[in-house]
C-alpha positions in Angstrom: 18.6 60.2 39.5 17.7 63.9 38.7 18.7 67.3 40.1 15.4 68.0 42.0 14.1 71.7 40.4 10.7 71.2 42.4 11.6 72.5 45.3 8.6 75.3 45.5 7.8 75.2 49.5 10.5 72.9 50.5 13.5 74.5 49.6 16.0 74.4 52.7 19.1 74.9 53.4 20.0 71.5 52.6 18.0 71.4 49.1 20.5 74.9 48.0 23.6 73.1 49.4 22.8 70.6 47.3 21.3 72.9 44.0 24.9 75.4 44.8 27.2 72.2 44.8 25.7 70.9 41.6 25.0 68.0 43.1 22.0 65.6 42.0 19.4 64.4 44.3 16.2 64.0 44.7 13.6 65.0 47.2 10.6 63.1 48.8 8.1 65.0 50.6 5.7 62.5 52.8 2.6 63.3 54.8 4.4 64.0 58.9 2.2 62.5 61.6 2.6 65.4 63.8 2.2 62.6 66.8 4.9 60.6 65.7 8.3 60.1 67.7 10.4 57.9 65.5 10.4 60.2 62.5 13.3 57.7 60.6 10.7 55.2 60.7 7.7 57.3 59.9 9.6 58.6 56.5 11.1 54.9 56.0 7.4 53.8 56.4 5.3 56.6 54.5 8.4 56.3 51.5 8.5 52.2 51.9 12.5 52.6 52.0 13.9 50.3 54.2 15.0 51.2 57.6 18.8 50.5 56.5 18.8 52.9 53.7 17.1 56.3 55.8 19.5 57.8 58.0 19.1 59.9 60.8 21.2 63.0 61.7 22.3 62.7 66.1 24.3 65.7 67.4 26.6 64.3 70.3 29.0 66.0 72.6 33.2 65.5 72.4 35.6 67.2 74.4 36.2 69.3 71.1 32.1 70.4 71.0 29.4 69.3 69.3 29.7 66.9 66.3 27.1 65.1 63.9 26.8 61.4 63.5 24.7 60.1 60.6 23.2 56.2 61.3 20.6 54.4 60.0 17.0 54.8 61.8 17.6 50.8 61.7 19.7 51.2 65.0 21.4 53.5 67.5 24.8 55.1 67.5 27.3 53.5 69.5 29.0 56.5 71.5 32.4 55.0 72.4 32.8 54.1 68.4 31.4 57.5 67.7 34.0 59.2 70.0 36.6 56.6 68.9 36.1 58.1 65.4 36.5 61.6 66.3 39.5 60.8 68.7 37.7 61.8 71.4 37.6 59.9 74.9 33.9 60.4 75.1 30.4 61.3 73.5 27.1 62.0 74.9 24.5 63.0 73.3 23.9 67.0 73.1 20.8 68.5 74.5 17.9 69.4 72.0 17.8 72.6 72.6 21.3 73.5 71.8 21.2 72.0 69.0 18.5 72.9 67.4 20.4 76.5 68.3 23.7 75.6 66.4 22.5 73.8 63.4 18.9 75.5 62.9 17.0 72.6 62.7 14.4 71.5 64.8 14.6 67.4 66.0 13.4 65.3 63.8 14.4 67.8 60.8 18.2 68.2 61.6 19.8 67.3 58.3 23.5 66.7 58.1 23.7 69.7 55.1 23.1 72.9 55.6 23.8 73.5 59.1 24.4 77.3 60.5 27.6 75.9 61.6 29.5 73.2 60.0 30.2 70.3 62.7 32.9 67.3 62.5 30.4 64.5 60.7 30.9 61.1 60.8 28.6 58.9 58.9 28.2 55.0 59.2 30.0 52.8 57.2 27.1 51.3 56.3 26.1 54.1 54.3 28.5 52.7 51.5 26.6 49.6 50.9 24.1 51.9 49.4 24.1 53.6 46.1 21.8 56.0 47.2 20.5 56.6 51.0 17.7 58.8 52.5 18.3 61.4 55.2 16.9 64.6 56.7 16.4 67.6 53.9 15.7 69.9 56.8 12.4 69.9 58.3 9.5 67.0 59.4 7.6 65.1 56.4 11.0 66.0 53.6 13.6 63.7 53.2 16.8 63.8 50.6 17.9 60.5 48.6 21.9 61.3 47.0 24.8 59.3 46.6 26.4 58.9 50.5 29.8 59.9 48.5 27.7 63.4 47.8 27.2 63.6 51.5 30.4 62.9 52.7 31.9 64.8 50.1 29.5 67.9 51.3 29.9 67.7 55.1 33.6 67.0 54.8 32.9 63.4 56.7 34.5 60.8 57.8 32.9 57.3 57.4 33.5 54.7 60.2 31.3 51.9 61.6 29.2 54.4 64.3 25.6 52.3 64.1 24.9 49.3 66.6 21.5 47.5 66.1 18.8 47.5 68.6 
């Protein structure tokens, strides 16, 4: 995999995290349906990835604030295992609006890098079974594809099994 130089237009904050971290990834720019609601599946679709291997950045509440789970757009986050891993008693998911305030993203372009201020992360286990994965590079109709050891290593995460199908 390459160090993606082309980033004229889509440069984010998540593409110069990556570019100032030396860190190689690539980037894959798909056609956004603007009427779309599932946009893991849309980029899983328009990129033919599959579902398992695109994850999508939630921001949930803990007693300690807001914090960033990373799950594949294959299933949903399980709260009390998302809580669990922060050692937190709870987790709900944070409204929109704030978070599109805190992290500077707008829903369904939230990436996990790159945020305007850095969150507790916890990404799926699953994420390991993957020598590269997909995810967010910051706005609708982008998406990243890096190591998950990149991302972790990047966000300062901590990996535990967060995802629940269905």
């Amino acid at each position: 995999m390459s160090k993606s130089k082309r980033t004229g237009g889509q440069g984010t904050p998540a593409t110069v995290a990556l570019t100032q971290a030396k860190v190689d990834f690539t980037l894959h720019p798909y056609a956004h349906d603007a009427d779309a609601q599932a946009y893991g599946e849309e980029a899983a679709d328009a990129l033919g990835v599959p579902y398992e291997q695109i994850f999508k950045t939630l921001v949930a509440e803990v007693e300690s604030g807001l914090a960033v789970a990373v799950v594949p757009v294959a299933g949903k986050l399980d709260l009390k295992a998302f809580a669990a891993a922060l050692k937190s008693k709870r987790a709900a998911m944070a409204d929109a609006a704030k978070v599109e305030r805190v992290t500077g993203y707008v829903v369904g372009g939230i990436s996990p890098l790159g945020q305007r201020k850095r969150l507790p992360t916890v990404i799926d286990a699953s994420a390991l079974d993957f020598t590269t994965i997909y995810f967010s590079a910051g706005r609708r109709g982008l998406q990243i594809e890096t190591a998950p050891s990149e991302l972790a290593r990047l966000t300062q995460a901590i990996t535990a099994p967060i995802g629940k199908t269905g």
